[in-house]
RONU-713116 format. One record per residue: x, y, z of N, C-alpha, C, O in turn. Coordinates in steps of 0.001 Angstrom, whole numbers, plus 524288, in hexadecimal, padded with zeros to 5 digits. Example, Ala and Ser with C-alpha at 12.3 -4.5 7.8 and 13.67 -1.06 7.14 Angstrom:
<rs>
833867E9C681E788300C7EE6C81E78833907F31C81E788379C7F30982111 832327F73681BA8835667FBDC81BE4832648001E81EBE834618047281F67 
</rs>
This chain:
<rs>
B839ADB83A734A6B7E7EDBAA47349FB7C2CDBA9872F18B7787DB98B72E6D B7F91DBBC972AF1B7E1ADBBF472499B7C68DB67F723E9B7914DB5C872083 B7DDADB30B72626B7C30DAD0072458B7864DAAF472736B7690DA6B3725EB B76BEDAD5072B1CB71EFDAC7872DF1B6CF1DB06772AF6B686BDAF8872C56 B6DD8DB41272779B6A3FDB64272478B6890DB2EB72031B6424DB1AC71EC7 B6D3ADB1B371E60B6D19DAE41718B5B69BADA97171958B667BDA82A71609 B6A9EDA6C371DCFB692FDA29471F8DB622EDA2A071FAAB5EECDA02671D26 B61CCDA687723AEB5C6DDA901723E4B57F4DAA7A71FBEB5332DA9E57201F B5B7EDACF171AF0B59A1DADFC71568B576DDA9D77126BB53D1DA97F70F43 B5BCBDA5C471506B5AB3DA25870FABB561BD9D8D7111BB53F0D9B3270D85 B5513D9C94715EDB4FCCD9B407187BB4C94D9E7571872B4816D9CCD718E2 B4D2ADA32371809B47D4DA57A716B7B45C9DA63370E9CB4244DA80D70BE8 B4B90DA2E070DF7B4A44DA2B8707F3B465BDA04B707E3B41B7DA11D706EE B4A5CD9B0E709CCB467BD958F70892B3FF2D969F70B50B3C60D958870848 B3EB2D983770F9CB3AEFD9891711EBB3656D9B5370CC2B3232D996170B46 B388AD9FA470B37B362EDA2D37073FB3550D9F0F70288B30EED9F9E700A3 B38AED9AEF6FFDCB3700D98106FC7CB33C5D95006FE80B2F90D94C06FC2F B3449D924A70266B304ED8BE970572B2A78D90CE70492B271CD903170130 B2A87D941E70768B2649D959A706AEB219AD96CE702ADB1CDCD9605702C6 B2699D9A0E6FD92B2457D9AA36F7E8B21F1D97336F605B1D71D985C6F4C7 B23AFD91BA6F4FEB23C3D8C4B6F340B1DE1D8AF96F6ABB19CBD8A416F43C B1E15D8AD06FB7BB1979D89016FDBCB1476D8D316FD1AB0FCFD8C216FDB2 B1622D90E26FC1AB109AD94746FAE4B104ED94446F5B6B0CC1D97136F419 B12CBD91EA6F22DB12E8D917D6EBEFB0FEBD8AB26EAF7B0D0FD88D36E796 B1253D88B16EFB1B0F7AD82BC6EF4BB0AFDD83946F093B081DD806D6EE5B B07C4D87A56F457B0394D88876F631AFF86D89056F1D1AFBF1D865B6F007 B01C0D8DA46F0EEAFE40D91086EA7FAFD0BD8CDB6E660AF8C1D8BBA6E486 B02A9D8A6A6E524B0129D85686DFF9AFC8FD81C46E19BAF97AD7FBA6DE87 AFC8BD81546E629AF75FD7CF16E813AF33CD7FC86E770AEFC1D7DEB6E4B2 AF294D84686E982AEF20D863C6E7D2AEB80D874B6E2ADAE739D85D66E10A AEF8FD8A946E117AF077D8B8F6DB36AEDCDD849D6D8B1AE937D83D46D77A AEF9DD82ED6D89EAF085D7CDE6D5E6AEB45D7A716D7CDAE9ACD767A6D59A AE8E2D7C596DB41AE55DD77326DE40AE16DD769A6DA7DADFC4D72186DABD ADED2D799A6D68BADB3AD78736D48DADD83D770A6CE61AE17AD79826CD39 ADB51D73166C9FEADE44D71E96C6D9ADCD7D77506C222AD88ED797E6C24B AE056D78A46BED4ADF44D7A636B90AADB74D78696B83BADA55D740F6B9EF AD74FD7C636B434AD418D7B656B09BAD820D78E06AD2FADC75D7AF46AD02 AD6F9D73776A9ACAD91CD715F6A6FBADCC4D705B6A7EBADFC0D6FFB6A42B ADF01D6F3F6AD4FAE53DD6F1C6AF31AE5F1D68D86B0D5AEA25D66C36B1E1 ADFF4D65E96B0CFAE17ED5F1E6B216AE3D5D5C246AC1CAE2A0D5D806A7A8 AE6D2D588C6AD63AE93DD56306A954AEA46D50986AE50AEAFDD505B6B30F AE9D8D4CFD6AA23AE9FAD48236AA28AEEDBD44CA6A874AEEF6D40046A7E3 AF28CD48056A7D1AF672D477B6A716AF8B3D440B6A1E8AFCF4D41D06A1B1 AF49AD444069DC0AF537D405F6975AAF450D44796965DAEFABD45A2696CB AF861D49236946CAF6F5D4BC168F59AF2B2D52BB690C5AF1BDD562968D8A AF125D529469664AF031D554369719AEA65D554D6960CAEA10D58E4692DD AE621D53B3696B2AE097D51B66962CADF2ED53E669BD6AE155D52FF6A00B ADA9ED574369A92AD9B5D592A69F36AD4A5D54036A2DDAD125D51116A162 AD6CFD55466A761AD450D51546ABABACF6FD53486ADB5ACBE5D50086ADD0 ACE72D57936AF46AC9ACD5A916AF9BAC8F3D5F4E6AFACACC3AD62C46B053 AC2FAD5FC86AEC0AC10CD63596A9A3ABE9BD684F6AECAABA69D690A6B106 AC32BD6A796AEDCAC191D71596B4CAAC006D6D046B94EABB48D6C766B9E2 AC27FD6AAD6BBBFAC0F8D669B6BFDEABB5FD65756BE86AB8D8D65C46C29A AB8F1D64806BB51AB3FED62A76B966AB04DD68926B97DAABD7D69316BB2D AB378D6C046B75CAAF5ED71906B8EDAADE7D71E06BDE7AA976D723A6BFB6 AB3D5D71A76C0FBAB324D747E6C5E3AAC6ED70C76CA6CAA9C1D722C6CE2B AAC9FD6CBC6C77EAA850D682D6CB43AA475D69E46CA7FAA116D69FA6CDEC AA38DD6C3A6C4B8A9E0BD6ED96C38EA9BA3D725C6C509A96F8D72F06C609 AA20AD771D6C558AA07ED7C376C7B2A9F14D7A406CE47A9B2DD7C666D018 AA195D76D96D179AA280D75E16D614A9C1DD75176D886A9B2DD76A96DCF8 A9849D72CA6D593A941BD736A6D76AA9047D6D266D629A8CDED6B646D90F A9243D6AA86D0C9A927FD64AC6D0F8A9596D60BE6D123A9A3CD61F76D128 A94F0D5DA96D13AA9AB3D58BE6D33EA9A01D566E6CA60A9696D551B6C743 A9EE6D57406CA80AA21FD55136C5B7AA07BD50906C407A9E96D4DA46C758 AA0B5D4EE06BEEEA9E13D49E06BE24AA323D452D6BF64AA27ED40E06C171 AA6A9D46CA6BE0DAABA8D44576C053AB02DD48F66C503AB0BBD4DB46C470 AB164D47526C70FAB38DD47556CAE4ABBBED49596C775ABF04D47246C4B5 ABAF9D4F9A6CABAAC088D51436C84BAC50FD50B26CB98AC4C8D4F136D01C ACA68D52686C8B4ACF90D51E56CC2FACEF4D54F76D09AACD29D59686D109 AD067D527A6D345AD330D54866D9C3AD5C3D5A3F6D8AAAD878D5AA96D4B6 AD51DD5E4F6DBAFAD954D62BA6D9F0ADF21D5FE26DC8AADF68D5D6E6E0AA AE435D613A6D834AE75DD60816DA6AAEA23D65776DA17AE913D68CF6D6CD AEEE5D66116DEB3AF22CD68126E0D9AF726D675D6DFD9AF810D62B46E09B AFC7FD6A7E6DDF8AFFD8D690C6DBB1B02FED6A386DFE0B0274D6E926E1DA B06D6D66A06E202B08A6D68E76E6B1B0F22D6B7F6E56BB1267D6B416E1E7 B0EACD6D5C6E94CB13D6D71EA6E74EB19E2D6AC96E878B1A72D679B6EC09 B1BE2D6B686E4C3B20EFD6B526E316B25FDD6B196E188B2747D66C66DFDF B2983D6E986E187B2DB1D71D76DE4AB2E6ED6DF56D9ADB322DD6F946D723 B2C6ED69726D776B2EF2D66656D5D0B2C39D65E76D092B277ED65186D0E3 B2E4AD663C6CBB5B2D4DD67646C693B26A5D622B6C580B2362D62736C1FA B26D8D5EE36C92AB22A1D5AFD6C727B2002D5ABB6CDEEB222FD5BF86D209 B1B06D58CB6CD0AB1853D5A176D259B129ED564D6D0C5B1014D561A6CCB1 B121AD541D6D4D5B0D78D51E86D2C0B08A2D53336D99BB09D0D53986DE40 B035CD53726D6BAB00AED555D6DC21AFBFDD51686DBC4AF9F6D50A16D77A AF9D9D4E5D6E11AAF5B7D4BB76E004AF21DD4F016E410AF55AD52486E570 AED80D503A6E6D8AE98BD514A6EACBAE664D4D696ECF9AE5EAD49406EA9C AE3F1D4E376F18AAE172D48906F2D1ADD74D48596EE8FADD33D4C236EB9D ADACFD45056EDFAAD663D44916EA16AD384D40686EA1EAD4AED3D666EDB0 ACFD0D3EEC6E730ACB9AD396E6E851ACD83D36696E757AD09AD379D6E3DC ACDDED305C6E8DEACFADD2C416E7BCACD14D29BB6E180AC86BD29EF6E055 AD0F4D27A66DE6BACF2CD25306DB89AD353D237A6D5B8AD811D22BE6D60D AD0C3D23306D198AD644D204E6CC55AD92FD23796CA9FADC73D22776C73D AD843D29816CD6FADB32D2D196CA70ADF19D31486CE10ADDC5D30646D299 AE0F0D331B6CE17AE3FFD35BD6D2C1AE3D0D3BBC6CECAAE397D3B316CA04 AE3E5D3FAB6D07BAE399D45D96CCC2AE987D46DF6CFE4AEA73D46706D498 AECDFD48456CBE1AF318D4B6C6CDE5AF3E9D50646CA17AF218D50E26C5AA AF7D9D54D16CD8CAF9AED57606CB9DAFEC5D570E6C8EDB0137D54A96CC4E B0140D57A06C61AB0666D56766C402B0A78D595D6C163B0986D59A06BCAE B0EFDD5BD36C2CCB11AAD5E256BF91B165ED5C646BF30B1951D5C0D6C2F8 B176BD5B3A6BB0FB1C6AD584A6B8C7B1EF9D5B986B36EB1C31D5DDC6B03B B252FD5B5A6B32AB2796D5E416AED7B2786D59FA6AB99B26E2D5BE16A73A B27C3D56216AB3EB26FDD50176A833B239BD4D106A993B21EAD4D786AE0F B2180D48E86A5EFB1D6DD45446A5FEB1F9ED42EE6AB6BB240FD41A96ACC3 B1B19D42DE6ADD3B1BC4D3E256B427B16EDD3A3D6B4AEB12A6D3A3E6B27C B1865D38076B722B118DD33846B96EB1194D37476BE71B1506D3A376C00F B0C55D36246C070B0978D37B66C48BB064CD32556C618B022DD30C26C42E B0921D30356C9BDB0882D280A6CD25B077CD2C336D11BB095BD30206D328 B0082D26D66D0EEAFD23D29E96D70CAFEDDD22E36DA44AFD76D1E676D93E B021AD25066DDEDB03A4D1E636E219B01D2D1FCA6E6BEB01C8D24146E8EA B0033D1B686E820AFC65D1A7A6ED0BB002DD1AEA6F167B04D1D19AE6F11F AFDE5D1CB36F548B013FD1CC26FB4DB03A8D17B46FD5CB0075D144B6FC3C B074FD15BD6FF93B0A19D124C7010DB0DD1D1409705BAB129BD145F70600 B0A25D14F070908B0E22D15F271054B1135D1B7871003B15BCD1C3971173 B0DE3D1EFD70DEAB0F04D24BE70BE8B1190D2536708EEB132FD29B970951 B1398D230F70532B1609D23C66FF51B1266D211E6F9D5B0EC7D1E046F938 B147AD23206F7D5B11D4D20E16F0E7B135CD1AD26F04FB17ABD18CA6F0F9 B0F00D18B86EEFDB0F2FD11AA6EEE2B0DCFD11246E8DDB1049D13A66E597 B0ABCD0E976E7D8B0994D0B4B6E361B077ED0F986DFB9B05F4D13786E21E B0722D0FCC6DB26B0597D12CF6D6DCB009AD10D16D5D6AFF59D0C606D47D AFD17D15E36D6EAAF737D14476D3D9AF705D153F6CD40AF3C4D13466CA4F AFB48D18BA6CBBEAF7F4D1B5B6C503AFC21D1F4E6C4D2AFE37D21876C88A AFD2DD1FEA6BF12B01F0D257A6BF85AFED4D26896BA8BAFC36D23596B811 AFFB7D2C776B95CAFF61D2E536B39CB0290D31786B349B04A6D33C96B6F2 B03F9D32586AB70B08F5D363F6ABE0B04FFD3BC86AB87B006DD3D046AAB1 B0A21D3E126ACC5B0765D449E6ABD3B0C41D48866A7FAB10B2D495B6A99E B0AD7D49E76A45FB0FBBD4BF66A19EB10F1D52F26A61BB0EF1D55626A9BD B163AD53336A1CEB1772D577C6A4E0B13EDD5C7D6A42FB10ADD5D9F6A0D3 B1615D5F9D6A974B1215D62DE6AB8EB0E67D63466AE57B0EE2D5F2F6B0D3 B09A1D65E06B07FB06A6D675C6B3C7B016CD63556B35AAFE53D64A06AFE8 B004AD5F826B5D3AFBB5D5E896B3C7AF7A1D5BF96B9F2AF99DD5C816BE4B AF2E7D59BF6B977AEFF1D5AD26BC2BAEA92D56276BAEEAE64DD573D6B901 AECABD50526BCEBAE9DAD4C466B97CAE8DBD47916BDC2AE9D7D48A46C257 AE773D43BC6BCDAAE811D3FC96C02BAEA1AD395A6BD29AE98CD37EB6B89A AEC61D36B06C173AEE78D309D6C218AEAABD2F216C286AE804D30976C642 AE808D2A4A6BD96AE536D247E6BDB0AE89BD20E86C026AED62D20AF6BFA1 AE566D1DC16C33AAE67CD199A6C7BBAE672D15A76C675AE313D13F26C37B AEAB6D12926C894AE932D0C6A6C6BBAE23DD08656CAF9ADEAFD05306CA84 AE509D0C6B6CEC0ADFF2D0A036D22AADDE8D0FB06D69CAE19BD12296D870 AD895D11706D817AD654D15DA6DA90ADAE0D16886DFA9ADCD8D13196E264 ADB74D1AD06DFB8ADD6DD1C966E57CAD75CD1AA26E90FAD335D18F16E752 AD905D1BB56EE6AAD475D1A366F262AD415D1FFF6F5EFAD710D23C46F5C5 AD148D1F846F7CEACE63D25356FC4CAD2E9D246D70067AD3DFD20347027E AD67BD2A947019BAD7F1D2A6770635ADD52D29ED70719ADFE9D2BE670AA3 ADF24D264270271AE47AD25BF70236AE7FBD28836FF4CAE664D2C286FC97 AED24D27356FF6EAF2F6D2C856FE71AF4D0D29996F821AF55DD24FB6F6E6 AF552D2DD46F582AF6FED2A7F6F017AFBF4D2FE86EF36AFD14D33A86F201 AFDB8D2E496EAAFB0326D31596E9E2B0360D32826E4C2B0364D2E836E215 B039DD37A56E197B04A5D38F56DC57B088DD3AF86DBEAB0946D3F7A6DD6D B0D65D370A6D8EBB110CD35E86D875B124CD365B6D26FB0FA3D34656CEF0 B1874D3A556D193B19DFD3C386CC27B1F6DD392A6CA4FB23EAD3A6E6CB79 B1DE7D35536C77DB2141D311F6C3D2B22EFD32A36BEA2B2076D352F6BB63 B2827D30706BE43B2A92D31B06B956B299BD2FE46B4F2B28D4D2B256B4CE B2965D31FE6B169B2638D2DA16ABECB2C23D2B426A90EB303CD2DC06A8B7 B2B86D27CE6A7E0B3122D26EC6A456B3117D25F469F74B3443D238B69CC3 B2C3ED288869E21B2C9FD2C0269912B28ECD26E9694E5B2772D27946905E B2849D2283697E7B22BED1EE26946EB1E88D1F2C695D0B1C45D1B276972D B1BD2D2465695F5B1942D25D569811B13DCD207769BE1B0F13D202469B88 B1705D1DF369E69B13C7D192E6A157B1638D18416A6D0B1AF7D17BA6A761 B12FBD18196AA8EB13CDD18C26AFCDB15EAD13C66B1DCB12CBD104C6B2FC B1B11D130A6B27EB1D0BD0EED6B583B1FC2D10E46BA6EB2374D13F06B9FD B1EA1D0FCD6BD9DB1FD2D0F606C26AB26C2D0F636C4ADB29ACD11DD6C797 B26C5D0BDB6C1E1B2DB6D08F26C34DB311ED0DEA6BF62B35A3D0EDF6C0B9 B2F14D10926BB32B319ED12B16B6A9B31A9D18D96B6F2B350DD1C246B610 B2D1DD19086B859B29E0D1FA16BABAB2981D1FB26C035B262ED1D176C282 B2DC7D23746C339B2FF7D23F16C6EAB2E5FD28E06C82DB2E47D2D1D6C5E8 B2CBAD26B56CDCBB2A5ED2DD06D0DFB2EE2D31D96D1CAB3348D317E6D3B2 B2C5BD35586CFEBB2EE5D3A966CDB3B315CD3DF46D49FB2E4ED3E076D856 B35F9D3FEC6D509B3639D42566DA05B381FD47466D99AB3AB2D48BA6D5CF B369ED4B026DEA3B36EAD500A6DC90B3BCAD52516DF63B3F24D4F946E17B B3BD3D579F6DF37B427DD5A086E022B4425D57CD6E722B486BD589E6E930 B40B9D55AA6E917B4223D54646F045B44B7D4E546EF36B4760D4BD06F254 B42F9D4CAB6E977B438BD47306E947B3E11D42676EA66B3E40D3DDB6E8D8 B3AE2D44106EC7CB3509D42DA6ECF6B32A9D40446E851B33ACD40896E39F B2F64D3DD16EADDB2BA8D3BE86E46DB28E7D3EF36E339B25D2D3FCE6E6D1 B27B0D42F16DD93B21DBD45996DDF6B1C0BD43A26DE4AB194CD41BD6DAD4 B1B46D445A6E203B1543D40546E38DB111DD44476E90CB11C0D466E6ED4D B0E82D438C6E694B08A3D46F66E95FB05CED43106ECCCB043FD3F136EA9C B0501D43946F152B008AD413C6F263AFAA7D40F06F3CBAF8C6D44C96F5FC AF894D3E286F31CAF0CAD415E6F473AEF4CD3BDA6F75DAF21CD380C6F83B AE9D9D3CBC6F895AE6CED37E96FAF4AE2D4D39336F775AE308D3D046F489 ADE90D358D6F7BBADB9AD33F16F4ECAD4DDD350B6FA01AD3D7D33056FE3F AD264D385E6F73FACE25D385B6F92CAC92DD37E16F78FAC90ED391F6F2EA AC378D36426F9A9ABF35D357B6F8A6ABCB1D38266F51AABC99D3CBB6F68D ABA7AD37966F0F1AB70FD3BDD6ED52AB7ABD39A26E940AB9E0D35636E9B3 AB63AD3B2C6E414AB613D3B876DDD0ABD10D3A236DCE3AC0D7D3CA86DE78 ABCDED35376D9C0AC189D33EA6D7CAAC35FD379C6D2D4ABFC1D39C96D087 AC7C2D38676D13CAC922D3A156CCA4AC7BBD374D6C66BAC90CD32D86C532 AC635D393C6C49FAC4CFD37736BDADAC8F9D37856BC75ACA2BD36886B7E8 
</rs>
């Protein structure tokens, strides 16, 4: 009977953590969905990417003379590096979220029969929190699945493929986000 309590306890542990975690993943999205004042970085050095999402679209009442980042969403986790993309407009630039304890690339690869195919563009992002976007070798298109994907730098700071190896997290997984690409104002 004592081991049918114990038993009982300890699923209602776990139940009590699955839950914490998912109402903690809830809040961070929340929390997170809109970017820092001064919180975009471009990932060289920390150069900010835009200026209050262009003053908030001109106090939300004129359209921007250029066209700002996508809000992104950092998705919950447990794993010391995390990278987050959102759907967003098609075009040379992809906007990601990124947190890494060491310098990583962030490779935006095109869909290939539901997995990550060919590499459009990587940039590094040093360590820590940052909030920037991947230049393209060629435009994403309207509609379709792309993949932001977290690569290892091997320390020359230059993106090779064969050398800089996608990063995997505590399940063993690759860390990689995925978004589609939709109609509107491309990224600057």
């Amino acid at each position: 009977m004592d081991n049918i309590k114990q038993a009982g306890y300890g699923t209602l542990v776990i139940v009590f953590i699955i839950a914490f975690l998912l109402g903690y993943g809830t809040s961070s999205r929340i929390v997170n969905r809109s970017m820092p004042a001064g919180g975009a970085q471009n990932g060289r050095g920390g150069e900010a990417a835009v200026t209050e999402m262009e003053e908030e679209a001109a106090a939300e009442g004129g359209a921007s003379a250029e066209p700002s980042l996508p809000q992104i969403s950092v998705s919950l986790d447990l794993g010391v590096n995390t990278v987050s993309a959102d759907n967003q407009p098609a075009g040379s630039s992809a906007a990601v979220a990124v947190k890494a304890e060491s310098a990583v690339w962030v490779a935006v690869h095109e869909d290939m029969a539901g997995k990550p195919g060919k590499i459009l563009g990587a940039q590094l992002f040093s360590a820590g929190t940052h909030f920037g976007k991947v230049d393209l070798l060629r435009p994403t298109v309207v509609g379709m699945k792309y993949y932001a994907m977290l690569h290892s730098d091997d320390g020359d700071r230059r993106f090779d493929a064969s050398k800089d190896k996608p990063l995997t997290g505590t399940s063993g997984a690759h860390i990689t986000d995925e978004f589609m690409t939709t109609a509107g104002a491309s990224i600057q």
